[in-house]
C-alpha positions in Angstrom: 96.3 84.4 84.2 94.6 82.4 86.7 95.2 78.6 86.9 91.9 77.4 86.2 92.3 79.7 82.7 95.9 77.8 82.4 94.7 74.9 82.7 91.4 74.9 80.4 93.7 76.8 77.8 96.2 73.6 78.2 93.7 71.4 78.4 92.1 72.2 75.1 95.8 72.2 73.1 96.4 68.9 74.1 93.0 67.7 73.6 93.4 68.6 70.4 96.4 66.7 69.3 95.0 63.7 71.3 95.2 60.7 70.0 97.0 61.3 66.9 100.1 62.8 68.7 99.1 63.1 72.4 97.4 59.5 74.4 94.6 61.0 76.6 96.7 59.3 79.5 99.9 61.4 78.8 97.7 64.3 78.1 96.2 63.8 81.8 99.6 63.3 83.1 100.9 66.5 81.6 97.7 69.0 83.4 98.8 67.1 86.8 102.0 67.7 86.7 101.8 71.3 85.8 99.0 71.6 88.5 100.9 70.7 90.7 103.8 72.5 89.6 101.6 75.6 90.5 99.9 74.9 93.6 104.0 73.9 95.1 104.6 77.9 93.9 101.6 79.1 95.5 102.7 77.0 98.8 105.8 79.0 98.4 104.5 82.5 98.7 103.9 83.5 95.4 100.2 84.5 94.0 98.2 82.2 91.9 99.0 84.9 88.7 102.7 84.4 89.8 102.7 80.5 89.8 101.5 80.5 87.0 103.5 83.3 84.7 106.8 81.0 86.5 105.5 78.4 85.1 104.9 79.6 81.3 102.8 81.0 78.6 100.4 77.4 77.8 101.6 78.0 74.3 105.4 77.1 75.5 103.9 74.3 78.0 102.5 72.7 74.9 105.1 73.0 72.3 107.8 71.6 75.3 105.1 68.2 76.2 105.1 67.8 72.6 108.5 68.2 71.8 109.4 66.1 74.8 107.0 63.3 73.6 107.6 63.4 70.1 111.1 62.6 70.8 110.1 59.3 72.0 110.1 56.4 69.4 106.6 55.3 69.2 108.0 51.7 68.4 110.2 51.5 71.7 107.6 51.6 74.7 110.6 50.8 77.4 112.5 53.6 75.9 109.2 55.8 76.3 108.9 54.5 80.0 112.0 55.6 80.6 112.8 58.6 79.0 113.6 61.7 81.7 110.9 64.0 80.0 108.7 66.1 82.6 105.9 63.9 82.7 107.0 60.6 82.6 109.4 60.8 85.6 107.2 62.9 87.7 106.3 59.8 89.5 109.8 59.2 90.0 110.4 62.3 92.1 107.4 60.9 94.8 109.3 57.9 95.7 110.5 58.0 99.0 113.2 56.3 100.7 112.8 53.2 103.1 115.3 55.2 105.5 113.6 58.7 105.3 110.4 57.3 106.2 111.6 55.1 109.3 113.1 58.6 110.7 110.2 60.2 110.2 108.7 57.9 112.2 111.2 57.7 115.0 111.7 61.3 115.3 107.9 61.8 114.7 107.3 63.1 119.1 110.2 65.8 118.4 108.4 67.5 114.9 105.0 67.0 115.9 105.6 69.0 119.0 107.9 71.2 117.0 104.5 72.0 115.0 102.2 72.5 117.4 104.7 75.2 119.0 104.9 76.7 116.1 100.9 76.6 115.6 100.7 77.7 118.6 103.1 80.8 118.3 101.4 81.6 114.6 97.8 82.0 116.2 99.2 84.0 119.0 100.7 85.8 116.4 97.2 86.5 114.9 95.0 87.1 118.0 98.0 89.8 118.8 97.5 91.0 115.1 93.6 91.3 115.3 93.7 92.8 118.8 95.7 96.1 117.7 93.5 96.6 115.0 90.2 95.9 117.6 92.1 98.1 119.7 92.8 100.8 117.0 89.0 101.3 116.0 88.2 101.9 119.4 90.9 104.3 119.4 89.3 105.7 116.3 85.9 105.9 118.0 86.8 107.4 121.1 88.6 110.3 119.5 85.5 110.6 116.6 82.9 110.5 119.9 85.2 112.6 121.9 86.0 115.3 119.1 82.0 115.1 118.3 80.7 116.2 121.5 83.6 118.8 122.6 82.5 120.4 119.1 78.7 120.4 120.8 79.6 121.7 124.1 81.6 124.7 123.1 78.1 126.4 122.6 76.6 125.8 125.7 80.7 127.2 127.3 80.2 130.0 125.3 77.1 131.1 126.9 78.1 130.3 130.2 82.0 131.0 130.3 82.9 133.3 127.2 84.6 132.8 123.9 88.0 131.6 125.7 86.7 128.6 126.9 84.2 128.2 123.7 87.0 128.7 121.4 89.7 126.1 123.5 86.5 123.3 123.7 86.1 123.7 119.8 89.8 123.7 118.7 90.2 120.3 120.9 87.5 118.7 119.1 88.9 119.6 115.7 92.0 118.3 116.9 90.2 115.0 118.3 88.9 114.6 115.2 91.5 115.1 113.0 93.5 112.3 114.7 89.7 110.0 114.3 90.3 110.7 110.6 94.1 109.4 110.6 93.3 106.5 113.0 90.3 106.1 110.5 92.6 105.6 107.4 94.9 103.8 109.5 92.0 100.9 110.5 91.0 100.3 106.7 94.8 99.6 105.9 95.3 97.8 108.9 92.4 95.9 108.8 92.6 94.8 104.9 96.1 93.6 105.2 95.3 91.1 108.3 92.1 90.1 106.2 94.4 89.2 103.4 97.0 87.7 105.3 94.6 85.5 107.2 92.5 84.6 103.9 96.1 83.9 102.1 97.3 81.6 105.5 94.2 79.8 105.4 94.0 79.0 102.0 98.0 77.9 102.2 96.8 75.5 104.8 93.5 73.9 103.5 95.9 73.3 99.7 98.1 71.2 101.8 94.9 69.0 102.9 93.9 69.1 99.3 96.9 68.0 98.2 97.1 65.2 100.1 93.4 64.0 99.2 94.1 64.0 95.6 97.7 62.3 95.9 96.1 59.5 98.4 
């Protein structure tokens, strides 16, 4: 299940308990915080259809916000505020401490050159990645191009030097492209698995801008 299907599926059970059981502003509370509660999985390593089977069928999602909230007292709002359910004290977690901030701050030139190393080692690490697999098609097409044309010329060495030399030029090029058809098979792999990792890696860093825009 994909999130967006999570999340509509959600969506509509809470909707329809809203405003008898569910406020529309605990409801809205409820989606973030399980949205967010995926996207942290997803900036863990897992897949979206990972995330989102860790975080639960939306049938169990639903019967634990209601439970949660139908064990507030309606007639108690500061008992409401303050109960520890899931989506009430989800803005409690994104406090921050006075002191963690200042030494962020102060320590601020060591991490930020700390990151940029480590950007800087990670795209390395891809132009190293994308340059073997550059490096294995032309591999691949020098052994298809080779193989092709000592297949051609063992007819014009049979007419000129005899079946030994016919027979040798023609066995080379079936081995040439034999290998061509390994390296082949090996260049699709290759190539899909860097495509996915750099698709993956650059989605990982664009949800952590995203993020940020929607928590500013």
């Amino acid at each position: 299940m994909t999130k967006t299907v999570f999340l509509r599926t959600l969506s509509e059970k809470l909707v329809s308990f809203t405003p008898e059981r569910i406020s529309p502003s605990d409801a809205v509370r409820a989606l973030n915080y399980y949205e967010e509660m995926i996207d942290d999985r997803m900036e863990d390593g897992m897949s979206e259809e990972e995330a989102v089977a860790a975080v639960g069928h939306p049938d169990d999602v639903f019967r634990a916000v209601l439970a949660s909230l139908s064990a507030i007292p309606k007639t108690e709002p500061d008992r409401a505020a303050r109960a520890p359910d899931p989506v009430a004290s989800e803005p409690e977690r994104k406090k921050r401490s006075p002191w963690l901030v200042a030494l962020l701050i102060v320590s601020s030139p060591v991490w930020i050159s700390l990151l940029i190393a480590a950007g800087a080692v990670l795209f390395s690490l891809y132009v190293v990645l994308w340059a073997l697999i550059v490096s294995s098609w032309a591999v691949f097409a020098g052994l298809a191009g080779g193989g092709a044309l000592l297949i051609v010329s063992s007819v014009p060495l049979f007419a000129e030097n005899g079946l030994s030399a016919a027979m040798a030029s023609l066995g080379m090029g079936l081995a040439a492209i034999g290998l061509a058809i390994f390296f082949f098979l090996f260049c699709i792999a290759a190539t899909r698995f860097a495509a996915r990792l750099t698709v993956s890696s650059l989605r990982g860093v664009l949800s952590l801008f995203d993020r940020k825009e929607r928590r500013s």
